[in-house]
DRENPA-3360 file (N, C-alpha, C; in nm, 2 decimals, always signed):
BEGIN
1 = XXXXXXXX = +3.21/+2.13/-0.91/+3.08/+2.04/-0.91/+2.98/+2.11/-0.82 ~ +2.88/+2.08/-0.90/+2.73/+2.18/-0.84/+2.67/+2.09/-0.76 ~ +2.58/+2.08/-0.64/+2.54/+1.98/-0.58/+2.38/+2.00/-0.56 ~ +2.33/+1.92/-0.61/+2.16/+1.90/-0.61/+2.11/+1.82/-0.55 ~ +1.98/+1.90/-0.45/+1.89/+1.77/-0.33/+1.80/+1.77/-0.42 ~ +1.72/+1.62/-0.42/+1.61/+1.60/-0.48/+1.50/+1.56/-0.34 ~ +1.37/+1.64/-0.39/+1.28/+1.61/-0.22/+1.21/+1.58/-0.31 ~ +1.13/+1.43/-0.28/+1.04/+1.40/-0.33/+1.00/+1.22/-0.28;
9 = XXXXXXXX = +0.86/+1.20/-0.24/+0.84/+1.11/-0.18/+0.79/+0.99/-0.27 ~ +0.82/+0.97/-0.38/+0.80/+0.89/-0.44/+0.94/+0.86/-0.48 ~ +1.00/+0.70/-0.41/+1.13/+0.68/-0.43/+1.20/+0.63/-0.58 ~ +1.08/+0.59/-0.68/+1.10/+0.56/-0.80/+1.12/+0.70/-0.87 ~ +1.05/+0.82/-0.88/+1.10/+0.92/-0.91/+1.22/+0.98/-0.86 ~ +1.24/+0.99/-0.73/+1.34/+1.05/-0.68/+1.45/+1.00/-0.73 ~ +1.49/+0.83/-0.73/+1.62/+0.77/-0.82/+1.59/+0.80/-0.93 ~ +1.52/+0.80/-1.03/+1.50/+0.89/-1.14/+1.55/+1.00/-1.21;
17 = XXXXXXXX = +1.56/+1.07/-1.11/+1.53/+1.23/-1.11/+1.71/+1.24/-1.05 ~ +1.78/+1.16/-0.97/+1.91/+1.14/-0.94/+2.00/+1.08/-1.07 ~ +1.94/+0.93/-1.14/+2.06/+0.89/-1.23/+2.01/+1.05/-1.36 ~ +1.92/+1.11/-1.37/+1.94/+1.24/-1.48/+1.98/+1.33/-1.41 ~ +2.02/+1.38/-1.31/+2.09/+1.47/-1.28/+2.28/+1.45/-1.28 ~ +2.28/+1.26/-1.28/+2.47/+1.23/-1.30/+2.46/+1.24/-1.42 ~ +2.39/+1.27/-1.54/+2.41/+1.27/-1.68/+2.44/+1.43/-1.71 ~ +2.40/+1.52/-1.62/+2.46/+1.65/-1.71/+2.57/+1.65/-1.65;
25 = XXXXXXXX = +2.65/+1.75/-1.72/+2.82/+1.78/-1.68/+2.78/+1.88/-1.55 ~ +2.89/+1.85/-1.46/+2.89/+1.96/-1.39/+2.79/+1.96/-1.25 ~ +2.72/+1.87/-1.24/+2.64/+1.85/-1.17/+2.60/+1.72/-1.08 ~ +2.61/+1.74/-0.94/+2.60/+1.56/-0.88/+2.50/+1.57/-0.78 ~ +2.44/+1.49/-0.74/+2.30/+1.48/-0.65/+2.34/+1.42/-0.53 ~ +2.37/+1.52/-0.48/+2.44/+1.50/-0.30/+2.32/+1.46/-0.20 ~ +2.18/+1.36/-0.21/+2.09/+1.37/-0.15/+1.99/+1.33/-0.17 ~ +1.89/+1.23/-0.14/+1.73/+1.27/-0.16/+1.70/+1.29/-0.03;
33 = XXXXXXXX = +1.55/+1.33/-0.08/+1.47/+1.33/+0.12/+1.38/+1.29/+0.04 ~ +1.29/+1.20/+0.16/+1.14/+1.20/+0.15/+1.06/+1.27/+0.19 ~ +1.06/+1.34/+0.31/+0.98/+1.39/+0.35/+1.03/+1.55/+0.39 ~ +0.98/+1.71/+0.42/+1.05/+1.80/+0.48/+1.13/+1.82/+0.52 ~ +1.14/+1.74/+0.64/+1.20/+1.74/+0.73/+1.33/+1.68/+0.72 ~ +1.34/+1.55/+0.66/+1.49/+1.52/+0.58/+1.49/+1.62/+0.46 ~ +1.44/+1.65/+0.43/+1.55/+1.79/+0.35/+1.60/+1.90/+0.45 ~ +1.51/+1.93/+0.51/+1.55/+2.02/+0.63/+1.71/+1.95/+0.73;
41 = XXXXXXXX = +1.71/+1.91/+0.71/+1.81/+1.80/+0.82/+1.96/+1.79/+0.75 ~ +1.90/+1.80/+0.61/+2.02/+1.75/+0.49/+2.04/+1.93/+0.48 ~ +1.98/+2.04/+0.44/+2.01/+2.16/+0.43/+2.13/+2.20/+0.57 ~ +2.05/+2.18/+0.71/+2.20/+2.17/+0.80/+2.35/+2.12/+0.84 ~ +2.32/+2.03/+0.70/+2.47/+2.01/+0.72/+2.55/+2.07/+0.60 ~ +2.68/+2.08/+0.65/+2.76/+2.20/+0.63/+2.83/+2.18/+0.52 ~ +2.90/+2.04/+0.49/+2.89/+1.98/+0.37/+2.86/+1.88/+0.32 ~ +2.86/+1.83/+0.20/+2.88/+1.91/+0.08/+2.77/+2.02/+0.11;
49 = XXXXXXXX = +2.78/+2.13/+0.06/+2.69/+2.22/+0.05/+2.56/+2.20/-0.07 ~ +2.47/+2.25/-0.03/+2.35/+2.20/-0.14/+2.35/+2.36/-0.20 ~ +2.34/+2.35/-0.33/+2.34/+2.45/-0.45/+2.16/+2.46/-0.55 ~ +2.12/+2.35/-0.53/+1.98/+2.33/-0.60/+1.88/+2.28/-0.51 ~ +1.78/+2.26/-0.51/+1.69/+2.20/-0.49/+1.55/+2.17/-0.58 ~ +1.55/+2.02/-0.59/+1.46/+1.97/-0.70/+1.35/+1.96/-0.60 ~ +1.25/+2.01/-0.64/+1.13/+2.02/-0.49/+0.99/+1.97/-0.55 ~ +0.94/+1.87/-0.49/+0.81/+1.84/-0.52/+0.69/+1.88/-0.46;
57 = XXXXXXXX = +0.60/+1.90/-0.52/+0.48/+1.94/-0.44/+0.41/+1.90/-0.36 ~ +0.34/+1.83/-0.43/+0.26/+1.72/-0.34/+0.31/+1.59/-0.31 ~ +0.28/+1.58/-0.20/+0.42/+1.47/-0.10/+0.28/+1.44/+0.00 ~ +0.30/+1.32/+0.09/+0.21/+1.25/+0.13/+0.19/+1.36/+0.28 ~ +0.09/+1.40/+0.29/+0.02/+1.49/+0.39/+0.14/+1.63/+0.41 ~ +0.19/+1.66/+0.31/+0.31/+1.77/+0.31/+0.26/+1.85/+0.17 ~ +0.34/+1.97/+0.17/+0.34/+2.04/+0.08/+0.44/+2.13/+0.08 ~ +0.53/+2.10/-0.03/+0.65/+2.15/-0.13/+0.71/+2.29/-0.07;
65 = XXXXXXXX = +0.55/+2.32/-0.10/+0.57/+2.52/-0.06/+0.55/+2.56/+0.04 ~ +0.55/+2.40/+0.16/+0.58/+2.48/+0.29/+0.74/+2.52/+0.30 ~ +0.82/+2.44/+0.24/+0.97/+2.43/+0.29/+1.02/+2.51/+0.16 ~ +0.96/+2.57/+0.07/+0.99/+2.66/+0.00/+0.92/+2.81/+0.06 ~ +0.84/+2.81/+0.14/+0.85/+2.96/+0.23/+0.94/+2.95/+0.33 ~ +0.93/+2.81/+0.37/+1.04/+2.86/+0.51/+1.22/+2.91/+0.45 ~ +1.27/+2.84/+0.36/+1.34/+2.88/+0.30/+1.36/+3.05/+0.25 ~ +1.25/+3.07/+0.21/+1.31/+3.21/+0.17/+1.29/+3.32/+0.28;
73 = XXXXXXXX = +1.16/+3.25/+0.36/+1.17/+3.38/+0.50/+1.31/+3.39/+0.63 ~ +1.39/+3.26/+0.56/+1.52/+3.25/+0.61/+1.62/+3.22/+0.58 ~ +1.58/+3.32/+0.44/+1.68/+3.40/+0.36/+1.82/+3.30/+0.33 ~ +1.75/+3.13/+0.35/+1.86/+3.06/+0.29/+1.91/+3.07/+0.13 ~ +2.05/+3.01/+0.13/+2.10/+3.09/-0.01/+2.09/+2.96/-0.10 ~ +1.98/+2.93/-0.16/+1.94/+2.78/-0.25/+1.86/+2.80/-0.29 ~ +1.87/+2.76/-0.47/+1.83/+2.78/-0.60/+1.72/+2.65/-0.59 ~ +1.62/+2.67/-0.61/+1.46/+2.58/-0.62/+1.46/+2.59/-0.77;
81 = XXXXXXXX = +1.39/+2.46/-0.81/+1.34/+2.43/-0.94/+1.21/+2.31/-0.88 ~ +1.07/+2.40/-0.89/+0.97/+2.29/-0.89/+0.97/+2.19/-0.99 ~ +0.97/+2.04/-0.95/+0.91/+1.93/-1.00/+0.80/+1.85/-0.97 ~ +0.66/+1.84/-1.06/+0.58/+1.81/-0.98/+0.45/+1.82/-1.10 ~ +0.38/+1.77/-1.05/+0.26/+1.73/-1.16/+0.15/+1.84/-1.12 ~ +0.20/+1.95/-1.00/+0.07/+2.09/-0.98/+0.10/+2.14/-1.11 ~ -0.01/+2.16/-1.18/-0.05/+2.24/-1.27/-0.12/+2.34/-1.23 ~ -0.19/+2.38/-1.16/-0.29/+2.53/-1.13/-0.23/+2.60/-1.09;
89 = XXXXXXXX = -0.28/+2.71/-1.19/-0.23/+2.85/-1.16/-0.18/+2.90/-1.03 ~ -0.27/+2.88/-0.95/-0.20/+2.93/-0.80/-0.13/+2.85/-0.71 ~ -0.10/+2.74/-0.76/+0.07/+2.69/-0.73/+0.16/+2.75/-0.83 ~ +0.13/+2.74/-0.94/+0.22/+2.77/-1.00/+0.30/+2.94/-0.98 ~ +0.22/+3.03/-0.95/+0.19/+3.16/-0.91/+0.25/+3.18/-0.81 ~ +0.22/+3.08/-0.70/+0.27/+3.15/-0.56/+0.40/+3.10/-0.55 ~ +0.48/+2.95/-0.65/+0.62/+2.90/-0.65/+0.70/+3.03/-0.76 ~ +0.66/+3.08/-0.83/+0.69/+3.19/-0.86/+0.72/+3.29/-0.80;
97 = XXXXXXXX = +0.63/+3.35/-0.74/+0.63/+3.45/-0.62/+0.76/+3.42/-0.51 ~ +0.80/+3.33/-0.48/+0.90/+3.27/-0.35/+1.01/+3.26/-0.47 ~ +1.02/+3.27/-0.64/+1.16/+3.29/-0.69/+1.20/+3.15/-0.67 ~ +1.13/+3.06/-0.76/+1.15/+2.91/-0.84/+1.26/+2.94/-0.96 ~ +1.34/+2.90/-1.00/+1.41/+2.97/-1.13/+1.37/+2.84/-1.23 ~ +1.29/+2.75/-1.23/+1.23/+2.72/-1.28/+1.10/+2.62/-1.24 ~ +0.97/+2.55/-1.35/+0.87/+2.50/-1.29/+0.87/+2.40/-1.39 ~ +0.87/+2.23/-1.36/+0.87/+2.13/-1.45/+0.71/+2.06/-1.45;
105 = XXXXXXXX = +0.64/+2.05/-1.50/+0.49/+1.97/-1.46/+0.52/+1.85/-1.50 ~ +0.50/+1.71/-1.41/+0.51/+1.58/-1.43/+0.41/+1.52/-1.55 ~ +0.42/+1.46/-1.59/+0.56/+1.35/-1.69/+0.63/+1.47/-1.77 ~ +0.73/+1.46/-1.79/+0.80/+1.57/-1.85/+0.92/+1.47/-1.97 ~ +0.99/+1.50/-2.05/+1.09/+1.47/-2.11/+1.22/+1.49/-2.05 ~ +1.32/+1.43/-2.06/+1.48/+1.38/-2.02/+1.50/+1.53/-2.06 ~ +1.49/+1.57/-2.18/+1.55/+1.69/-2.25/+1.49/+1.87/-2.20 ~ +1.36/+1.82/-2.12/+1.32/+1.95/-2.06/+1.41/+1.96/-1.97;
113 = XXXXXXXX = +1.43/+1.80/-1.88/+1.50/+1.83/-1.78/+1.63/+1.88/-1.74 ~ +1.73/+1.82/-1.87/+1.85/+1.87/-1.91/+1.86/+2.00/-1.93 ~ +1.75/+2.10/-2.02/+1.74/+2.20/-2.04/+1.70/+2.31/-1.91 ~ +1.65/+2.26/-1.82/+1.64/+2.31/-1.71/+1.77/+2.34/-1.60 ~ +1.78/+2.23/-1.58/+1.93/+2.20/-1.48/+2.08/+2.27/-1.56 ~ +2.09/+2.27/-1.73/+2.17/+2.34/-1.80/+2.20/+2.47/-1.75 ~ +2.09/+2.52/-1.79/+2.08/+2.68/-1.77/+2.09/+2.74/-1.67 ~ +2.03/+2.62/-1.56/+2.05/+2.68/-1.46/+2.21/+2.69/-1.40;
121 = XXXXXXXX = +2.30/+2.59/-1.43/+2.42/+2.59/-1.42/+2.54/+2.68/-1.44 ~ +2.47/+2.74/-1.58/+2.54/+2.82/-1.71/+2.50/+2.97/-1.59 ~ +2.38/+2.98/-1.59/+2.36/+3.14/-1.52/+2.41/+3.13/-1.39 ~ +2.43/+3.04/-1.33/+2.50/+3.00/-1.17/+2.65/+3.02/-1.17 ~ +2.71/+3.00/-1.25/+2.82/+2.96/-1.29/+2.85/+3.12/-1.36 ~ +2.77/+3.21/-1.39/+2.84/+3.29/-1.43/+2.82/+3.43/-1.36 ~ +2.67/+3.40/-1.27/+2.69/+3.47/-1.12/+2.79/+3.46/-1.01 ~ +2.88/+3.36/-1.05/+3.00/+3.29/-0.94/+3.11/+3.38/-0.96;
129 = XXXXXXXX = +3.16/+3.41/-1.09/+3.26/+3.43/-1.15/+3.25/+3.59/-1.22 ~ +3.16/+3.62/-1.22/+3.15/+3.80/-1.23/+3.12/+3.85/-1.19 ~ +3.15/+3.98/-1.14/+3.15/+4.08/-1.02/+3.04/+4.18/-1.09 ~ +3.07/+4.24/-1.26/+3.04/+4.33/-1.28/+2.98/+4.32/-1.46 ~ +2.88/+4.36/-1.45/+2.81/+4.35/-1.59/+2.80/+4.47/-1.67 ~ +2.80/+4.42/-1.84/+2.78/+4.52/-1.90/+2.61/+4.47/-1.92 ~ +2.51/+4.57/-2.01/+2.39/+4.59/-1.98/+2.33/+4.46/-2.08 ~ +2.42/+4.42/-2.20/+2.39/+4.32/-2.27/+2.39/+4.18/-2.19;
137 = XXXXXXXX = +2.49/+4.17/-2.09/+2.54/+4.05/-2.02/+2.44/+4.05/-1.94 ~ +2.40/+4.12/-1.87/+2.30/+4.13/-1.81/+2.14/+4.09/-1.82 ~ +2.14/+4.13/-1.93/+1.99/+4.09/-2.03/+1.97/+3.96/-2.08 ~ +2.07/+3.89/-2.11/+2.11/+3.77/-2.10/+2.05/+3.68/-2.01 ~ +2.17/+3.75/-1.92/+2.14/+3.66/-1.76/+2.00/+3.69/-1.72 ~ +1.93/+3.79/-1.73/+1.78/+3.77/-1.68/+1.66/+3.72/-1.75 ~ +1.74/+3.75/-1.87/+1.60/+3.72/-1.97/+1.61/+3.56/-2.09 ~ +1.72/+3.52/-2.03/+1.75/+3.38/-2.09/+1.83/+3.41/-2.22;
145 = XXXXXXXX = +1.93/+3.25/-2.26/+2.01/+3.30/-2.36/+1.93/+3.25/-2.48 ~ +1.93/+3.33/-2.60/+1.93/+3.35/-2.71/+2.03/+3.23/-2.81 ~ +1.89/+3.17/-2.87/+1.91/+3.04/-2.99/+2.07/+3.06/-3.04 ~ +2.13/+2.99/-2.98/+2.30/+3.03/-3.08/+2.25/+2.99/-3.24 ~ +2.21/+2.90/-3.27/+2.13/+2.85/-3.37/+2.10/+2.94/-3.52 ~ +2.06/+3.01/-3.44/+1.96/+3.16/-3.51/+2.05/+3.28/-3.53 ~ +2.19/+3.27/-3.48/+2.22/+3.38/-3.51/+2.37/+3.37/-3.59 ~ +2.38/+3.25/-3.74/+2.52/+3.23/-3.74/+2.55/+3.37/-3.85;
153 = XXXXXXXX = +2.48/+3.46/-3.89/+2.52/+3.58/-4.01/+2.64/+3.61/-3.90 ~ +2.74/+3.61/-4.01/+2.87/+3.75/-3.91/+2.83/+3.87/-3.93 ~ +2.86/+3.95/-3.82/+2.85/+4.13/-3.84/+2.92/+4.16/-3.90 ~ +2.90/+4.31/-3.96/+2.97/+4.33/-4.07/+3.10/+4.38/-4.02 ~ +3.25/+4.36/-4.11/+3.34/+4.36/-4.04/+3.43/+4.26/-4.01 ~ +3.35/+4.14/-3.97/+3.39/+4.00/-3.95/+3.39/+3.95/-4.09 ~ +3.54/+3.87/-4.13/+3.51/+3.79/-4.20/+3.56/+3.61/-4.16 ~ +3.50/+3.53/-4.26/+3.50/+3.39/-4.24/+3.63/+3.34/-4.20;
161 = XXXXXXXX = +3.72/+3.38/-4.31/+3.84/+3.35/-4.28/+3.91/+3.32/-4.13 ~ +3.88/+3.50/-4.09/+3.97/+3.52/-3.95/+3.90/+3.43/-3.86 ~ +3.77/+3.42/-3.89/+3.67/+3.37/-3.79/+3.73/+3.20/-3.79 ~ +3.69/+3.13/-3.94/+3.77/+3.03/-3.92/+3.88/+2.96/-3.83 ~ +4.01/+3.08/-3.86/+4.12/+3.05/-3.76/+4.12/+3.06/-3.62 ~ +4.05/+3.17/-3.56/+4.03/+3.15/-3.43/+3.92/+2.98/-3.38 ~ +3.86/+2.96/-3.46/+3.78/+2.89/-3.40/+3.84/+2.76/-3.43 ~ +3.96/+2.73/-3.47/+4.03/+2.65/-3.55/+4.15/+2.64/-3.37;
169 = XXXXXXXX = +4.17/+2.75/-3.33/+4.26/+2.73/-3.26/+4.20/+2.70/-3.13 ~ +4.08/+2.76/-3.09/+4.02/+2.74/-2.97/+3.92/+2.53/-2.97 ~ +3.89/+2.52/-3.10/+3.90/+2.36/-3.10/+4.01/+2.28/-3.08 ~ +4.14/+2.37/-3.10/+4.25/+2.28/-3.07/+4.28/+2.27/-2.88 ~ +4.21/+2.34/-2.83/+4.26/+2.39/-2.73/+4.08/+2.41/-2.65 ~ +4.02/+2.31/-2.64/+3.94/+2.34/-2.54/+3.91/+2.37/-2.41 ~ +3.98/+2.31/-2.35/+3.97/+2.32/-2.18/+4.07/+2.47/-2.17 ~ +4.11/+2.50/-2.25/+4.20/+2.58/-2.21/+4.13/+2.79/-2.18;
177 = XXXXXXXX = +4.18/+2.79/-2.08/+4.09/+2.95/-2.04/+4.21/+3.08/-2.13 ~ +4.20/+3.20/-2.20/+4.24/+3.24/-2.29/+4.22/+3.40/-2.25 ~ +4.31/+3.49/-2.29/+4.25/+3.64/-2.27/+4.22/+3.67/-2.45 ~ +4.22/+3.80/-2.48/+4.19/+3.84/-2.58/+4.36/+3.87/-2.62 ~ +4.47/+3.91/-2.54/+4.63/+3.95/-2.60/+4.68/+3.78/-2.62 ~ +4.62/+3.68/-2.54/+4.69/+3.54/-2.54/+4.64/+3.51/-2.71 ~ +4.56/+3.52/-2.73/+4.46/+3.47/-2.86/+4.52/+3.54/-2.96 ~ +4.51/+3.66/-2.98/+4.56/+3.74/-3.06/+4.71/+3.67/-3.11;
185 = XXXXXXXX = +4.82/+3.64/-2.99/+4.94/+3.63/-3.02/+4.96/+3.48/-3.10 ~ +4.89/+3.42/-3.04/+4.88/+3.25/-3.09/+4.86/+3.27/-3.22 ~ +4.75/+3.33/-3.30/+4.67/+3.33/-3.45/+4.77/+3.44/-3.49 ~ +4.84/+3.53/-3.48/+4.92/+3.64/-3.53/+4.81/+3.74/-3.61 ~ +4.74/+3.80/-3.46/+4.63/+3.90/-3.57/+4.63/+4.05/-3.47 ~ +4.58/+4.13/-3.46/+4.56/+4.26/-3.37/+4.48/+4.21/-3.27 ~ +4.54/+4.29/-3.17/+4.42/+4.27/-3.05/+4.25/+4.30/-3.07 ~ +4.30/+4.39/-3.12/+4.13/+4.49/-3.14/+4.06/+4.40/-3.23;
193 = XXXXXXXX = +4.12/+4.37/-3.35/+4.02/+4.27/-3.44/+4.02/+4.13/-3.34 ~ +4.09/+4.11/-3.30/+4.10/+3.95/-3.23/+3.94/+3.99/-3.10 ~ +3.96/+4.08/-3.07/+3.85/+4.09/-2.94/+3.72/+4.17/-3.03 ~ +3.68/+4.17/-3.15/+3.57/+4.13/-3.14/+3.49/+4.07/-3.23 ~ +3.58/+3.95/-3.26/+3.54/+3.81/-3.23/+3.51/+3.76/-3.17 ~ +3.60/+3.75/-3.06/+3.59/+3.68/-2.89/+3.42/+3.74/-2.86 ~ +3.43/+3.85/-2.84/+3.26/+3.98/-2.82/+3.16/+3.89/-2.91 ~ +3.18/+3.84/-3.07/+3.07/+3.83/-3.13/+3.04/+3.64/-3.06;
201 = XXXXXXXX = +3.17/+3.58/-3.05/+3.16/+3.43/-3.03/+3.06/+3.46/-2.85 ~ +3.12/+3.52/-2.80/+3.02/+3.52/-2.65/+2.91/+3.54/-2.64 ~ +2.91/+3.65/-2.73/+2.73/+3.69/-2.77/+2.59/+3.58/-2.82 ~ +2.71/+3.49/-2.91/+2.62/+3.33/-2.92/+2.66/+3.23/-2.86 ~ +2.74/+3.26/-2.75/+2.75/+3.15/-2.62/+2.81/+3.04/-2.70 ~ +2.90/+3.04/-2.75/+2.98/+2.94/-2.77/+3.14/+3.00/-2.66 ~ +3.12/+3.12/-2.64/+3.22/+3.14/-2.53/+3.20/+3.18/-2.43 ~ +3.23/+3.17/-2.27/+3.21/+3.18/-2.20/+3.31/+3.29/-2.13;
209 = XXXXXXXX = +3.23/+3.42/-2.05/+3.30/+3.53/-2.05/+3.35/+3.53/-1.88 ~ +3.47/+3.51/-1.83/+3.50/+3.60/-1.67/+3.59/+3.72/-1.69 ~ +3.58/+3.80/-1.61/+3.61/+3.88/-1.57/+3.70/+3.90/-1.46 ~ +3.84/+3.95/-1.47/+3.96/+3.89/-1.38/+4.00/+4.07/-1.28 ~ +4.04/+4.12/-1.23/+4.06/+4.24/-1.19/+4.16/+4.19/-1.08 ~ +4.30/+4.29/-1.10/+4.39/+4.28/-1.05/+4.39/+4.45/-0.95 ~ +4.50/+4.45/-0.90/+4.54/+4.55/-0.83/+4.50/+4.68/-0.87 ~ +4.58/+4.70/-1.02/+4.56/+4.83/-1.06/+4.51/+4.80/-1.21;
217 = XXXXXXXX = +4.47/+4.91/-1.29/+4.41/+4.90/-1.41/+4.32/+4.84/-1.47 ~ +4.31/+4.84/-1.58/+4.18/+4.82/-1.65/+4.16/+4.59/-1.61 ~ +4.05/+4.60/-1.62/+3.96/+4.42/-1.59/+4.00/+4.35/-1.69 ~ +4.03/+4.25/-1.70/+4.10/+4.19/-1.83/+4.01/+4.07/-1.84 ~ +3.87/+4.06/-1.96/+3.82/+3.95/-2.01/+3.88/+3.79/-2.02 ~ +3.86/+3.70/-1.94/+3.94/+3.57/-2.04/+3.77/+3.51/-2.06 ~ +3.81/+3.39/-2.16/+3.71/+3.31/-2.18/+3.78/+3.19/-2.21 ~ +3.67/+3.08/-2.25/+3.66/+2.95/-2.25/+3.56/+2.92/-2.33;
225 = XXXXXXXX = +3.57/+2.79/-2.39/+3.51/+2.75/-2.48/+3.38/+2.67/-2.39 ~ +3.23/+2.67/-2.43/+3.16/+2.60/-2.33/+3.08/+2.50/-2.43 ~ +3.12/+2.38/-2.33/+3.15/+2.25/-2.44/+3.00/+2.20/-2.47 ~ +2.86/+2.28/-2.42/+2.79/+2.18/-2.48/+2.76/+2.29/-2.63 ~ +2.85/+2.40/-2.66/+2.87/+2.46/-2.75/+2.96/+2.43/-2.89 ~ +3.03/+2.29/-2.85/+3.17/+2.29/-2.93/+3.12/+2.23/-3.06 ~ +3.00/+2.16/-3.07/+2.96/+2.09/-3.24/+2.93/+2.26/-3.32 ~ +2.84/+2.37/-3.20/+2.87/+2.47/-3.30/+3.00/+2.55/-3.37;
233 = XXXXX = +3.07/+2.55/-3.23/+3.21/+2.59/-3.29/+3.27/+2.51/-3.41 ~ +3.23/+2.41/-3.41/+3.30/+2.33/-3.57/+3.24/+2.38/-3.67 ~ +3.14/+2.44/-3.62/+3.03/+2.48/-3.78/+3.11/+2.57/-3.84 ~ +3.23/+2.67/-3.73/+3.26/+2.83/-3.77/+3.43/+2.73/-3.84 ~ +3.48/+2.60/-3.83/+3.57/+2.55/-3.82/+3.60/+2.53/-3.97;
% end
């Protein structure tokens, strides 16, 4: 579980901004402050650890981006997402600058917000758990994931069938984490055709990729099914 402070001095937003943060998976709101200084106060304690910060701008004779410089000139290790009704460019610009990983402008929709806090979870979550990237994964992770939506053509090579069955077995078996020899053995198919599948399903984020490295030899891929993915996996079903 991910833990998110919300700072913000309007206590009708702030509970707000908390019961939609208990609605995504994965994520709980260890916190509000009103003012700096209780976020400052809530940052020193040791646990739960704070992972996010939902930060508002303008706050009564305060400002957002004071406690978002002090933050980064002391190199604390917490993920900011402005919330806040600054619209001009040079707020917007200089919360940028200090490495916002994202910027909401007030009134906003439930679904921006989900989409926000999602992603941010998904790339958090996958900076946690891998050491080492290939240059696709990578591109990904910096430049945002790509419409699974948009991309159901199989490559050539793949057919429906095989695809079918895998995706047939990993619906049967959600929670469950998987290598590429486990999978293979379950559906009775090759490894090599079974892994790249696994390669094309990750590529449209319906699978979720770690990276395991033992003592000696080659890194062994597992994945998992990632569930706000699974109505597409039935599409492939």
């Amino acid at each position: 579980m991910m833990n998110v402070l919300v700072v913000d001095d309007d206590a009708m937003v702030a509970e707000l901004n908390r019961c939609y943060i208990e609605q995504i998976p994965g994520l709980t709101c260890c916190g509000t402050a009103s003012t700096l200084q209780q976020a400052k106060d809530r940052l020193l304690q040791i646990e739960p650890p704070v992972d996010l910060i939902l930060l508002d701008i303008y706050m009564q004779q305060e400002n957002g981006l004071d406690l978002l410089t002090e933050l980064r000139h002391s190199h604390y290790p917490v993920d900011v997402i402005i919330i806040s009704s600054a619209a001009d460019a040079a707020t917007i610009k200089a919360s940028l600058n200090y490495g916002v990983v994202d910027y909401l402008i007030k009134p906003f929709q439930f679904s921006r917000f989900e989409e926000a806090l999602t992603h941010w979870r998904q790339k958090r979550s996958q900076m946690d758990n891998q050491q080492y990237y290939q240059q696709a994964e990578l591109d990904r992770l910096i430049h945002g994931r790509s419409n699974p939506t948009e991309q159901k053509r199989l490559p050539k090579g793949l057919t429906p069938q095989t695809l079918r069955t895998l995706c047939q077995w990993i619906d049967e078996h959600p929670d469950r984490e998987f290598s590429t020899d486990e999978l293979a053995a379950e559906v009775n198919i090759s490894r090599v055709s079974c892994r790249k599948y696994l390669i094309w399903l990750a590529e449209i984020n319906i699978l979720f990729t770690t990276i395991h490295y033992g003592a000696t030899g080659r890194p062994v891929y597992r994945y998992r099914l990632q569930a706000e993915y699974h109505s597409l996996l039935k599409h492939y079903c």
